[in-house]
N, C-alpha and C positions, 0 to 999 in steps of 0.2 A: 285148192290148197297150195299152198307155198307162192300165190302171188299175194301182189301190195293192189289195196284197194284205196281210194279218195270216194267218201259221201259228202253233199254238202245239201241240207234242208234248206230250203226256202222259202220267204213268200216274195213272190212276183214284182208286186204291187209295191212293197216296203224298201225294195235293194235302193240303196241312194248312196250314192259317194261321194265322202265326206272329205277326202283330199285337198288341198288346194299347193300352190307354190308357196305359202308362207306352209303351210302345214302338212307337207308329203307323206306324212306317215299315220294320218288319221286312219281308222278304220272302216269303211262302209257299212251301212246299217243293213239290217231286212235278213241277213244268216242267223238261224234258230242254231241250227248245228252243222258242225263241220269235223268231219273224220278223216285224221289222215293215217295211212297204213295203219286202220285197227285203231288209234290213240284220240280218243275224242280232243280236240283242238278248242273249238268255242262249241259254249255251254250254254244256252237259252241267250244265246247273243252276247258272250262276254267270252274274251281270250283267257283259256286256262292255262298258258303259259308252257305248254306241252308242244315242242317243236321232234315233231318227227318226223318231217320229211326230209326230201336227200333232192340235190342237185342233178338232174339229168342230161346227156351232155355227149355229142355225138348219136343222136336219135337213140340211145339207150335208153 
């Protein structure tokens, strides 16, 4: 209780990165789900637009 946790679902086999230098900011495929502190993030593989993570910084 009272720490921050990260889940991220996956399958293995599907993770592919979709990046390139004309397009840095694509997303990688193959995450079902991904939770950050408690806030589901992406939802059957699409970003819900929910950013709740926090910058880390000094091994904090």
């Amino acid at each position: 209780e009272g720490m921050a946790a990260d889940i991220v679902i996956f399958d293995p086999e599907k993770v592919q990165d979709l990046a390139t230098f004309e397009k840095p900011h694509a997303y990688s495929t193959g995450f079902a789900y991904v939770l950050v502190n408690g806030k589901v993030t992406v939802d059957r593989g699409r970003h819900t637009g929910e950013r709740n993570g926090k910058t880390l910084r000094n091994g904090l």
